[in-house]
C-alpha positions in Angstrom: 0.0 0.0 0.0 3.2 2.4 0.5 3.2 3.3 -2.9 0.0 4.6 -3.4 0.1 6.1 -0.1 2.6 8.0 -1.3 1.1 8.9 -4.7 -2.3 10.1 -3.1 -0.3 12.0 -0.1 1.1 13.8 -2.6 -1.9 15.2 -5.0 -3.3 17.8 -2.6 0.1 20.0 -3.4 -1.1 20.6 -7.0 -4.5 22.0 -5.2 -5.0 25.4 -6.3 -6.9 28.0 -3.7 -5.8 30.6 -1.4 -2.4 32.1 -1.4 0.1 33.7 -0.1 -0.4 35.0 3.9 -4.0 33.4 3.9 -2.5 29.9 2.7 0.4 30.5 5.5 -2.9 31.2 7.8 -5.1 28.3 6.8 -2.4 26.2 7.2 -1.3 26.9 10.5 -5.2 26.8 11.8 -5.7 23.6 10.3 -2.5 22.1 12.1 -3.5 23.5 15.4 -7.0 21.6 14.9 -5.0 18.7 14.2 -3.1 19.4 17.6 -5.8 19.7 19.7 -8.3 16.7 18.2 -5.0 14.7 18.8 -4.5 15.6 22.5 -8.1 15.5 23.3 -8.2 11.9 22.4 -4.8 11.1 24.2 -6.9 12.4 27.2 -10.5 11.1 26.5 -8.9 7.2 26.5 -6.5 7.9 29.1 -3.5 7.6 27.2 -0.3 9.4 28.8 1.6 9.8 25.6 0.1 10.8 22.3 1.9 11.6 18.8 0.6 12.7 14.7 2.8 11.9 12.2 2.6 13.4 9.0 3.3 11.6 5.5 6.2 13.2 3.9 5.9 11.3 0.6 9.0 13.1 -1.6 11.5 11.9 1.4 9.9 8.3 2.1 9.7 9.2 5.5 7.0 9.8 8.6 7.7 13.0 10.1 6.2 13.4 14.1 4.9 17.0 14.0 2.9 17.1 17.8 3.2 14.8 20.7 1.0 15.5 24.2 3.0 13.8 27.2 6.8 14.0 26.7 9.0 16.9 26.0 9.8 17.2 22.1 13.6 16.4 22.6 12.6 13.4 23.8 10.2 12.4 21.3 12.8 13.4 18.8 14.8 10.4 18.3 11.6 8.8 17.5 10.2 11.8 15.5 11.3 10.6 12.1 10.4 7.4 10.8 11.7 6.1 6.9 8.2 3.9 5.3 10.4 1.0 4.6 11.3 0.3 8.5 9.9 -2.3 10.3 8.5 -0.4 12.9 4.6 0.2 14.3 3.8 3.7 12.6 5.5 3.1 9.4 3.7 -0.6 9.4 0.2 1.0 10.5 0.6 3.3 6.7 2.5 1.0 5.1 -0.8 -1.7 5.6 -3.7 0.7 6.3 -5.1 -1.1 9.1 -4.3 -0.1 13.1 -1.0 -2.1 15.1 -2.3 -2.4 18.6 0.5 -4.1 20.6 -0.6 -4.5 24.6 3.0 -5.0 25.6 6.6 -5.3 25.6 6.2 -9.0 25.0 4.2 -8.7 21.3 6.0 -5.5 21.0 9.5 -7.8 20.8 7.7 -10.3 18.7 6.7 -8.2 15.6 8.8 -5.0 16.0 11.9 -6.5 17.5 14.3 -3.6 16.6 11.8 -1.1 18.1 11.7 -3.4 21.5 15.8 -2.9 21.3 15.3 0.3 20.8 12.5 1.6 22.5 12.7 -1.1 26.1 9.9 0.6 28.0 6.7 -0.9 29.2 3.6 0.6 27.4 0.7 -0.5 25.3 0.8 1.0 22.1 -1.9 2.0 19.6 -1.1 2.9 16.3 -3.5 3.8 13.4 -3.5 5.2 10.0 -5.2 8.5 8.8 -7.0 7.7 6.7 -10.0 9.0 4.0 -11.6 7.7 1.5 -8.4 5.0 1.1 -6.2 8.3 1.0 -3.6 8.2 3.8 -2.2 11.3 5.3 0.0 10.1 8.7 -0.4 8.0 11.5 -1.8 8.9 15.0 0.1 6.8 17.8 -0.9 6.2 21.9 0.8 4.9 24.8 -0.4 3.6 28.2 1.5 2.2 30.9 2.6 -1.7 30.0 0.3 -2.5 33.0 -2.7 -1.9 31.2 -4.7 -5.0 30.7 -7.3 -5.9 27.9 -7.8 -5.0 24.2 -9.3 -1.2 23.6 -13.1 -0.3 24.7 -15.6 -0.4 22.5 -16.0 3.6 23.9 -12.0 4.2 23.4 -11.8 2.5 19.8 -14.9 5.1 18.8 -13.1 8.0 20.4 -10.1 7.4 18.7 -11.2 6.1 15.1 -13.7 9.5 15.2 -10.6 11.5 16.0 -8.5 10.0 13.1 -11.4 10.6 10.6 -11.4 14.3 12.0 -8.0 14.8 11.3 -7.6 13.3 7.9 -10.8 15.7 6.8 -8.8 18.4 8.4 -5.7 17.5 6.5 -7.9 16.9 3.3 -9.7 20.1 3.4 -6.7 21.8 4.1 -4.5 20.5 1.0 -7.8 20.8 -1.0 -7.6 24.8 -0.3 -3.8 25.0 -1.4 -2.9 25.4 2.4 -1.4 21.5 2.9 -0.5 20.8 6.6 3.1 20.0 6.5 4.8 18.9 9.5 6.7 21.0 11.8 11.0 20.8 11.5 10.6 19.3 15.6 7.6 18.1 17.0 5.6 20.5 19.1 5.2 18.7 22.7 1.8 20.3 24.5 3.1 19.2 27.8 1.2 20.5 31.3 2.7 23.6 33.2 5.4 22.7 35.5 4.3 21.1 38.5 4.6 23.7 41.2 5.2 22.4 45.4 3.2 23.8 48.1 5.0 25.5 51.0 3.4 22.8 53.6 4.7 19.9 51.4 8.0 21.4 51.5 7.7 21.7 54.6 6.4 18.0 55.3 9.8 17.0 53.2 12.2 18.5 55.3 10.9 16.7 58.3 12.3 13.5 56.7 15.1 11.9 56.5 14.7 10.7 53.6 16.0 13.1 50.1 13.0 14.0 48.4 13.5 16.1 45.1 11.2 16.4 41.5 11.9 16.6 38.2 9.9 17.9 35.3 8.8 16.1 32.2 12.9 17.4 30.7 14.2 16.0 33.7 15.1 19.2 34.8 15.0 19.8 38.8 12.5 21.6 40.2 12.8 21.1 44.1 14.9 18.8 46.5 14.8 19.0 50.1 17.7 20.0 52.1 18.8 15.7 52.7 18.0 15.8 49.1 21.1 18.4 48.5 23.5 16.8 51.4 22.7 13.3 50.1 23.6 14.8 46.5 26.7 17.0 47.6 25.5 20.1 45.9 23.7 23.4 47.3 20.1 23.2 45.7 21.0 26.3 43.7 23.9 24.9 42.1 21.1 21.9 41.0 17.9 23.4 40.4 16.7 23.8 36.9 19.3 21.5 35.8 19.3 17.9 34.3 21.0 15.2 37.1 23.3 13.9 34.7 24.3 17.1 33.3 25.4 18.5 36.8 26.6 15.2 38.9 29.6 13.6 36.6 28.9 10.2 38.6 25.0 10.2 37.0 26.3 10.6 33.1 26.0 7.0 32.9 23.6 6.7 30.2 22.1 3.9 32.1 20.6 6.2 34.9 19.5 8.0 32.2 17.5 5.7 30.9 15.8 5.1 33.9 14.2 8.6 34.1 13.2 8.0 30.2 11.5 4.6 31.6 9.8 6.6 34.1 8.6 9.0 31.3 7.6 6.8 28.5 5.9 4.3 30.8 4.2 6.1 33.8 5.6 3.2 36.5 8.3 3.6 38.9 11.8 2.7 38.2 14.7 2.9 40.2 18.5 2.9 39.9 21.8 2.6 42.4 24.3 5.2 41.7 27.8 4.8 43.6 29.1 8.8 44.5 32.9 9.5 44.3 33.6 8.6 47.7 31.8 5.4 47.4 28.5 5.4 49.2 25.6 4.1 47.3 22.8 5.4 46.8 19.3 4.4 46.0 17.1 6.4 43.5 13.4 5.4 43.4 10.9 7.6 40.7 7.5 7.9 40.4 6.4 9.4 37.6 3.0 10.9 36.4 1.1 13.8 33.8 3.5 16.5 35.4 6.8 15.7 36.3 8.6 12.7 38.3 9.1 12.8 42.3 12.4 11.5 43.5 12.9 9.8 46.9 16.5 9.5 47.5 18.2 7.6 50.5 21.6 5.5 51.2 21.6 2.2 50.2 24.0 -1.0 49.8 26.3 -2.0 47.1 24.2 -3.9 44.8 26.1 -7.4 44.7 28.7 -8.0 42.2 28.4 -4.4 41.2 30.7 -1.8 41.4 29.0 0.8 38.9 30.7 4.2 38.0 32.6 6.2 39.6 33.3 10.2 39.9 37.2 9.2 39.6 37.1 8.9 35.7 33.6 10.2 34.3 33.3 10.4 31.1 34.3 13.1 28.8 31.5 13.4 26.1 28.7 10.6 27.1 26.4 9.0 24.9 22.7 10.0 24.9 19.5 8.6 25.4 18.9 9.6 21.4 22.2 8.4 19.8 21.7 5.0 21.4 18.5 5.0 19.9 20.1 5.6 16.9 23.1 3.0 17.0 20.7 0.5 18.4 18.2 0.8 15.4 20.9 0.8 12.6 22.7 -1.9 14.6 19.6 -3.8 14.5 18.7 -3.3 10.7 22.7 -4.0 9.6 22.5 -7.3 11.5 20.1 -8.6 8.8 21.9 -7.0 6.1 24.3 -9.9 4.0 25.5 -8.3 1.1 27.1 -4.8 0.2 23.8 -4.2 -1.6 21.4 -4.7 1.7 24.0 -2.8 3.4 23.4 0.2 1.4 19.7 -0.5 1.3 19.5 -0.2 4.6 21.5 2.7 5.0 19.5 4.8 2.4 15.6 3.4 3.2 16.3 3.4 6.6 18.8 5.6 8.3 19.6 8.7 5.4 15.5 9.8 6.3 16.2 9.8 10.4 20.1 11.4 10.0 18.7 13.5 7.9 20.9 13.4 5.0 19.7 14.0 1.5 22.8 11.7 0.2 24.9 8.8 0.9 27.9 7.0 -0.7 30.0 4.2 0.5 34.0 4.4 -0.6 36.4 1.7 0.1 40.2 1.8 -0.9 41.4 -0.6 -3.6 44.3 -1.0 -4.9 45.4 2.5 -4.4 41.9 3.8 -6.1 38.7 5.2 -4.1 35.6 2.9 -5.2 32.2 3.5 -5.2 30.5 0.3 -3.7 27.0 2.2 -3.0 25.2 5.5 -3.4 22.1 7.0 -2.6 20.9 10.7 -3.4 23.7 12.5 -4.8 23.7 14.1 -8.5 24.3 11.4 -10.9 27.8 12.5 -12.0 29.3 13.0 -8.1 29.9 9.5 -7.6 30.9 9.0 -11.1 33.6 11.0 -10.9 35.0 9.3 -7.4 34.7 6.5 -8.7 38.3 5.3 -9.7 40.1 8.6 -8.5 43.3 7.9 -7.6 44.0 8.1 -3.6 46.6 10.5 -4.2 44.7 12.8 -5.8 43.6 14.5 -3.0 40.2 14.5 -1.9 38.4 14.5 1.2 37.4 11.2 1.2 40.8 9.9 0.7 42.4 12.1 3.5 39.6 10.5 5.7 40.7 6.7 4.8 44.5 8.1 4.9 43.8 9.3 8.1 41.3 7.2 9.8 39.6 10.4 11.2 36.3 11.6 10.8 36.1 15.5 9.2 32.6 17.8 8.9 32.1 20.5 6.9 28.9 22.3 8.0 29.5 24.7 5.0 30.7 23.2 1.3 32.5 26.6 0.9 35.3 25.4 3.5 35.4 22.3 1.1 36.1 23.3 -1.9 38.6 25.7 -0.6 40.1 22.9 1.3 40.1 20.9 -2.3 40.0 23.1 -5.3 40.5 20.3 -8.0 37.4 18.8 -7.1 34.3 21.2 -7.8 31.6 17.8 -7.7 32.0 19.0 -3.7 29.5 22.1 -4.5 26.6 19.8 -5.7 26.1 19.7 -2.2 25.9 22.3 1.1 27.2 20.1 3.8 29.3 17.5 4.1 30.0 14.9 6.6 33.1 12.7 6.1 33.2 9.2 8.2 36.1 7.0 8.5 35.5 3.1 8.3 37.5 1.5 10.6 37.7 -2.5 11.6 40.5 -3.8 14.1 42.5 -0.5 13.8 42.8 -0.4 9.7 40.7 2.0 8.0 39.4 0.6 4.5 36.4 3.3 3.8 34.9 6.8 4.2 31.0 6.8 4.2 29.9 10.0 2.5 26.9 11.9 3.7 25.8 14.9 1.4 23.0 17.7 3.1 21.2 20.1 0.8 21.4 23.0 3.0 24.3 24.1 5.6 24.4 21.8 9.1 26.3 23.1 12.2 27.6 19.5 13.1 27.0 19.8 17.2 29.3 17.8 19.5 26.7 15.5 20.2 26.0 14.9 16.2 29.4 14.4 15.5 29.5 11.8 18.1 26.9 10.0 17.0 27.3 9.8 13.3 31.1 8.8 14.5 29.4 5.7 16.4 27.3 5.6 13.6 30.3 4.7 11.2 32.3 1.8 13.2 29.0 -0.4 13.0 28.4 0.5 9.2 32.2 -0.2 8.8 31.7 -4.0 10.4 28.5 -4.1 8.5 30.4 -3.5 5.4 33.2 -5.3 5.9 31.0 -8.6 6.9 29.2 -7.4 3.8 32.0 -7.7 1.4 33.3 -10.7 2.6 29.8 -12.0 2.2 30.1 -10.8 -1.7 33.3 -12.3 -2.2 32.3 -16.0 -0.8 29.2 -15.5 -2.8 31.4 -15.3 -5.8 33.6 -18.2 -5.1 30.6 -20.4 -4.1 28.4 -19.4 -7.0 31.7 -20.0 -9.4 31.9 -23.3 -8.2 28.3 -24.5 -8.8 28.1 -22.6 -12.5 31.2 -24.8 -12.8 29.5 -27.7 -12.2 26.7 -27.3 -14.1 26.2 -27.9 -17.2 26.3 -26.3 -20.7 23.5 -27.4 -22.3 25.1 -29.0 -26.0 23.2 -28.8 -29.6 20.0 -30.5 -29.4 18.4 -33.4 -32.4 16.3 -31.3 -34.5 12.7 -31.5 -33.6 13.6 -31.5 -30.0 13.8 -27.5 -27.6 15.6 -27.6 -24.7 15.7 -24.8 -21.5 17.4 -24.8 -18.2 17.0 -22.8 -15.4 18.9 -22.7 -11.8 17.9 -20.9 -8.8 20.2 -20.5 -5.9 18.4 -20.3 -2.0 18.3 -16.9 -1.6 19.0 -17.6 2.6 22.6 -19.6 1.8 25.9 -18.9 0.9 26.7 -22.2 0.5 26.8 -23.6 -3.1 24.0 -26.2 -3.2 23.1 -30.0 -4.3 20.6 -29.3 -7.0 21.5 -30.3 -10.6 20.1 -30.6 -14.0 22.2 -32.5 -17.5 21.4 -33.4 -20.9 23.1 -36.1 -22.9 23.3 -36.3 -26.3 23.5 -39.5 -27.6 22.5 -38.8 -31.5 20.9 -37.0 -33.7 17.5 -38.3 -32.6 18.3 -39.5 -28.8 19.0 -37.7 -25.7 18.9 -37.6 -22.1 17.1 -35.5 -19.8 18.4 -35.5 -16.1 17.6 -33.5 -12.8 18.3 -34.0 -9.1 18.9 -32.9 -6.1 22.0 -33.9 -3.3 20.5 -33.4 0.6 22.1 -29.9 1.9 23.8 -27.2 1.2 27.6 -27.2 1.5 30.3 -27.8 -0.6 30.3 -31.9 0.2 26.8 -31.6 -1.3 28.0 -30.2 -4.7 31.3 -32.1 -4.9 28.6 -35.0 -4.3 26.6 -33.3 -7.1 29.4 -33.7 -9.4 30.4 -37.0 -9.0 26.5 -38.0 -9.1 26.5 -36.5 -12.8 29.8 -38.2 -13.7 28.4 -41.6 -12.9 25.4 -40.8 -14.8 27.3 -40.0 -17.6 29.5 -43.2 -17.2 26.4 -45.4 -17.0 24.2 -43.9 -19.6 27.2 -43.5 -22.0 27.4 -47.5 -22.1 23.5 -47.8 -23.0 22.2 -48.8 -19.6 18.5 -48.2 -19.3 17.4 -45.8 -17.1 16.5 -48.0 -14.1 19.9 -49.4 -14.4 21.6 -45.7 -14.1 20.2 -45.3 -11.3 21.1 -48.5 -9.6 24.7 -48.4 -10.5 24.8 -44.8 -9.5 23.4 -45.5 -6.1 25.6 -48.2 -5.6 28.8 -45.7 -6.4 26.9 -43.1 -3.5 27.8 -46.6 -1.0 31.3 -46.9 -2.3 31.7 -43.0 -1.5 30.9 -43.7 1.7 28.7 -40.7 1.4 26.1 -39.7 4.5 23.8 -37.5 2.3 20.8 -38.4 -0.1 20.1 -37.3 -3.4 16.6 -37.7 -5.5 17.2 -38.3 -9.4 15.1 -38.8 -12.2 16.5 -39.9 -15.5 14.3 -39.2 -19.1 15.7 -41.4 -22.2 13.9 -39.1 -24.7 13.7 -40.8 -28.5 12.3 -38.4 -31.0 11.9 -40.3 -33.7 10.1 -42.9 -31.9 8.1 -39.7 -29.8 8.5 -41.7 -26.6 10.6 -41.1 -23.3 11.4 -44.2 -20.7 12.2 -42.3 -17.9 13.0 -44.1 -13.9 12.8 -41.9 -10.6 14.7 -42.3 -7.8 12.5 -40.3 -4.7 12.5 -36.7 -7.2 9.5 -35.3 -7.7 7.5 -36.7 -10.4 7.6 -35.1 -13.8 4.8 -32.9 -16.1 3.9 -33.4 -20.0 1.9 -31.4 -21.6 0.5 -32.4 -24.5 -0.4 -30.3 -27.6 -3.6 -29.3 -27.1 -2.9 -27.8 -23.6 -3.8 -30.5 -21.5 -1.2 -31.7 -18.7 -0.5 -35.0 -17.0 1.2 -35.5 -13.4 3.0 -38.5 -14.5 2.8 -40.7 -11.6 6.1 -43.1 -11.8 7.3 -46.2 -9.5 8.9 -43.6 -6.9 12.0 -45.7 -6.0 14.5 -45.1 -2.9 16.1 -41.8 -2.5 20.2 -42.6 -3.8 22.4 -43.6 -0.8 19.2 -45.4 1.5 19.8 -49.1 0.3 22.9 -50.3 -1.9 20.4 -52.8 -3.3 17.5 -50.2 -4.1 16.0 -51.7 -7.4 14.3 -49.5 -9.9 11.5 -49.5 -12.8 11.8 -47.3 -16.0 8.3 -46.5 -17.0 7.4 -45.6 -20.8 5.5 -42.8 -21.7 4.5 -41.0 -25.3 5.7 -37.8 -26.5 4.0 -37.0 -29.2 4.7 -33.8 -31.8 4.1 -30.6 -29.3 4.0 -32.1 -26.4 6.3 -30.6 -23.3 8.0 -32.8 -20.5 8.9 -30.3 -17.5 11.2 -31.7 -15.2 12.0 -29.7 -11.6 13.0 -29.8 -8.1 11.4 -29.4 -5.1 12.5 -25.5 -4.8 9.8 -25.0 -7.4 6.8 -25.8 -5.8 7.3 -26.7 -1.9 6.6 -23.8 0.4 5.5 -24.2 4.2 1.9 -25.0 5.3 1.5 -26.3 1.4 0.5 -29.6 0.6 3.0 -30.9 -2.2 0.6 -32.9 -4.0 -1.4 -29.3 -4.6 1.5 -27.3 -5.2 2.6 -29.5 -8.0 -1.2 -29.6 -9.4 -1.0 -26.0 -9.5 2.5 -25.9 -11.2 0.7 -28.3 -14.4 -2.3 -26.3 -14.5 -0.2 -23.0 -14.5 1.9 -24.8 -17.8 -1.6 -25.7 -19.0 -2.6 -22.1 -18.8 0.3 -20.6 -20.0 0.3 -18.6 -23.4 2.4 -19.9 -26.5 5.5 -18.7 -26.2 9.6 -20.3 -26.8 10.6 -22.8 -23.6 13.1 -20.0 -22.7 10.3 -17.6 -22.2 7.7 -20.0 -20.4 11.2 -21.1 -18.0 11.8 -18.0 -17.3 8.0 -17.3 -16.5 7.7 -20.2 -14.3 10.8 -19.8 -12.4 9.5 -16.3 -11.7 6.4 -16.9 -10.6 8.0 -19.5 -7.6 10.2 -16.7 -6.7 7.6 -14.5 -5.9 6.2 -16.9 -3.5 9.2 -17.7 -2.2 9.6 -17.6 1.9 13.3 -16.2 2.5 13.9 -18.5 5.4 12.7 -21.3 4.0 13.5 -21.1 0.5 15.3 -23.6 -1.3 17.6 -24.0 -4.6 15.5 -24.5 -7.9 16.2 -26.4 -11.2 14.4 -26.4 -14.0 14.7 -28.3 -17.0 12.4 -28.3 -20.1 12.5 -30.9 -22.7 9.8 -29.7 -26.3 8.7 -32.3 -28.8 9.0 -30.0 -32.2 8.6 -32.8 -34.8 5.6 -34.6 -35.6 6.3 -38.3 -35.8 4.3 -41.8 -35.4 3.6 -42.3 -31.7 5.3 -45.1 -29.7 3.9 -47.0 -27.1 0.8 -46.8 -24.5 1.5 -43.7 -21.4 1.1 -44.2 -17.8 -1.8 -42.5 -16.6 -1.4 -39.6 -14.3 -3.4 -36.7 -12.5 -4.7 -34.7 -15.3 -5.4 -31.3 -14.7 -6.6 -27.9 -17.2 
């Protein structure tokens, strides 16, 4: 549904109605209706956090323009969403239909890279905007993870009426020529600061227990005088300030995290913190609309932990946001195999949430920058990179020369730093990233901006974190490519070229590797040619995939040549071949059938050994599942005995051989699946066997389960010549 999403989302800007400062007007109105219809339903259902996201269809991306609940630098590592991730708002446009996920639990089953990166406990609502099958965003709701049961009929109504009032809003808006676009950070509506009576003040300093609160930014807004002592600080060195920004022994991003818990979820958390002089102490936080209340006391060394200490804090910690961010790309790269999905994910994923408008990968080779990927930048930029010597002097090259990462908020300071190269003023801002695995730097990954970028300390940081897990990715990814090669080398060595056929007689042969393995695999496909008017016609499959299984493969097809070359029959090929699979001393099985095709006499004796049984089509369209003797699998019983079964092949007719790969997918019964495979060759339109192999290898692929997918071989044997018919066929399950 993304793409037409995308294609509807972006009509409305063609609209033609007010202008000018009235369209500027209209548009602001209409998003302030959106605002409020959003946080009216956050609080009609009880939800504590509530968020719109607005399509934006030109960048692929969700953009979070209000949230109700949180501050909007906290929503912002979350604010920007690519369509192609696998995550609740992007899935809830992406579909059309709401995600409602009542915990962390389903949360980790379906979204498990927004569980890694998102580890709170809430119940989460997420549901498109939609009218009339036009999508304009997302509306998204979270209660605390201790909310139990599926929405209310009454909730559910208050929400869905809500949606459908925003997506007329947004409509009606675009339809004027005053489209709500959404804002560069999201607006947080957030309560006024909660505000501490004099007598409970007062009540607090009676304790002896610390007592202090903190606002929805985390920012201190009272402690009581244990509070301070317990801390080490005078309260007005502390209030209005972040913990961790003013207490070098809190900048662990772990404590952190537990105020963001607090926030996100609405339950208590806690945390131990160890001061510089060692005590402990224990931080418990109860969180609601307004702020978080702090109680504070002395507490034990949790066991086995020692925690960090004021001694060494350190310099530049990472945020709550960048590890958002490193978590999610760590998570998407994981999946990534090749230096293709690398970039893939890179561009669909993490180029909309960085914010950069372009991408490229460079590695070093052989004293040359090369461009492995690219994403977003003018067509000639990486063109001309591409190749450059490394001692020409650019920036990318000083950055893999170097191993240090360089920004340059301005493309002005660029080109002055590198004249030669003027391709650096297609852009406004550059960020140059070093890739770097076990100390060598092989890479730069390039990211272009269309408009200048100050690069803050904290950016800079994080796109540097950023590039050492894209530099493993790539690296892994590379390696990957290059074991590919040699594995897929090996098994097109094996195979075979298919040699001149008898007249009268079209052949076509098709191999599929498992899109899930490296490893070369076991099936195979030959064709003999014995003379002008004989051949045979042989497909199999060795159990696995590894290299034993092909170097199996091959000796399997040498025997079969061996055998058949004498003038064995076809049950005998197969007997003698299975007995070779003993002598081997070989653990894996292998399925065969074997086709003696005779055009002159328009007949095939064919012998199966466990393979899948075989198709004909006959002239006039029909098809026949040709049910043969099945025989033992090769390499079950040295003394497996087989039959060879005559059947006609008469002028037109078709004999489709195949493995498994083909036609078994999980949760399908095989029996159907190769029913559906005949009546799909009964159905299919005249055309050369090349074309209809192509077709039908196609159409598997496209129903194809990743995980579970499996190598295919096809092999397709035409009758062209009309000549007197030979013997009586088997019957088999006709079909079409």
């Amino acid at each position: 549904m993304a793409r037409s999403v995308l294609r509807r989302a972006s009509l409305p800007r063609e609209a033609v109605g007010v202008g000018g400062k009235e369209a500027g007007a209209a548009s602001r109105d209409a998003a302030d209706r959106v605002d409020r219809l959003m946080e009216r339903a956050a609080r009609a259902v009880g939800a504590h956090v509530g968020a719109v996201y607005l399509l934006v269809p030109e960048r692929q991306t969700m953009q979070m323009t209000a949230v109700t609940g949180v501050p909007g630098k906290l929503a912002q590592p979350w604010s920007r969403v690519a369509l192609a991730s696998p995550v609740p708002v992007a899935e809830a446009v992406r579909s059309g239909r709401p995600v409602w996920l009542p915990d962390q639990q389903e949360l980790a089953r379906r979204f498990p890279r927004t569980a890694l990166a998102f580890p709170y406990a809430v119940a989460m609502y997420v549901l498109p905007l939609l009218v009339e099958d036009s999508c304009w965003g997302a509306m998204l709701f979270l209660w605390p993870g201790t909310r139990s049961g599926e929405l209310s009929a009454r909730e559910a109504a208050e929400i869905d009426g809500a949606a459908e009032r925003i997506g007329s809003t947004l409509r009606e808006a675009a339809a004027q020529g005053a489209p709500v676009r959404p804002r560069d950070e999201p607006l947080a509506m957030e309560p006024p600061p909660g505000r501490h009576a004099d007598a409970a003040a007062a009540l607090t300093e009676r304790l002896d227990e610390g007592f202090c609160a903190l606002d929805l930014h985390g920012r201190i807004t009272f402690l009581n005088a244990t509070a301070a002592a317990l801390l080490g600080r005078d309260r007005a060195e502390v209030l209005g300030s972040r913990p961790w920004g003013v207490l070098p022994w809190l900048t662990d991003p772990a404590y952190e995290n537990a105020y963001l818990a607090a926030v996100f979820s609405r339950l208590p958390t806690g945390f131990a913190a160890r001061r510089p002089d060692g005590a402990w102490l224990s931080f418990v936080l109860h969180p609601d609309d307004t702020g978080i209340s702090v109680r504070i006391r002395p507490a034990d060394a949790p066991a086995g932990q020692q925690g960090p200490t004021g001694d060494s804090p350190p310099s530049a910690p990472v945020r709550a946001g960048t590890l958002f961010h490193l978590l999610h790309l760590a998570s998407a790269l994981t999946e990534a195999a090749g230096v293709s999905e690398v970039t893939t994910s890179l561009t669909e994923q993490m180029m909309p949430v960085l914010g950069a408008q372009g991408l490229a990968l460079l590695v070093a080779d052989e004293g040359r920058e090369r461009v492995v990927g690219s994403r977003g930048f003018p067509s000639d930029m990486p063109d001309y990179f591409d190749g450059i010597p490394l001692s020409s002097g650019t920036a990318g090259g000083r950055t893999i020369e170097t191993g240090a990462a360089e920004f340059y908020p301005d493309s002005a300071d660029l080109v002055r730093a590198f004249p030669r190269h003027r391709h650096y003023r297609d852009m406004a801002a550059f960020a140059f990233l070093p890739l770097t695995v076990s100390g060598r730097t092989f890479g730069c990954c390039v990211l272009g901006y269309d408009a200048p970028r100050p690069f803050t300390p904290d950016e800079r940081a994080e796109l540097t974190s950023l590039a050492g897990m894209i530099a493993q990715a790539l690296e892994r990814a590379r390696l990957y490519d290059a074991n590919a090669r040699i594995a897929r080398g090996l098994q097109d060595g094996l195979l075979p070229r298919i040699p001149p056929t008898p007249p009268g007689l079209g052949v076509a042969a098709r191999y599929r590797p498992a899109t899930h393995a490296l490893d070369v695999g076991g099936d195979f496909y030959d064709l003999i040619d014995f003379d002008d008017s004989t051949v045979a016609a042989v497909i199999g499959d060795v159990q696995g995939h590894s290299v034993p299984a092909a170097a199996l493969m091959g000796q399997i097809r040498t025997a079969v040549h061996t055998h058949a070359r004498v003038g064995a029959p076809p049950d005998e090929v197969l007997a003698r071949t299975n007995r070779l699979l003993f002598d081997l001393d070989s653990a894996l099985f292998t399925s065969c059938l074997y086709a003696h095709v005779d055009v002159v006499g328009a007949r095939a004796l064919l012998a199966s050994a466990g393979h899948p049984p075989p198709i004909l089509r006959y002239a006039d369209r029909r098809t026949e599942v040709l049910d043969l003797p099945p025989g033992l699998l090769l390499g079950v019983d040295a003394d497996a005995h087989y039959q060879t079964v005559e059947v006609p092949l008469p002028s037109g007719s078709l004999l489709a051989l195949y493995t498994d790969g083909l036609v078994e997918r999980p949760g399908t019964d095989l029996g159907a699946a190769i029913d559906d495979l005949a009546a799909r060759l009964a159905g299919a339109d005249p055309q050369p066997l090349d074309l209809l192999a192509d077709m039908l290898v196609r159409q598997a692929e496209e129903t194809v389960v990743p995980e579970a997918s499996d190598d295919i071989a096809l092999l397709l044997v035409g009758c062209e010549r009309s000549e007197a018919e030979a013997g009586p066929g088997t019957p088999g399950r006709g079909t079409g």
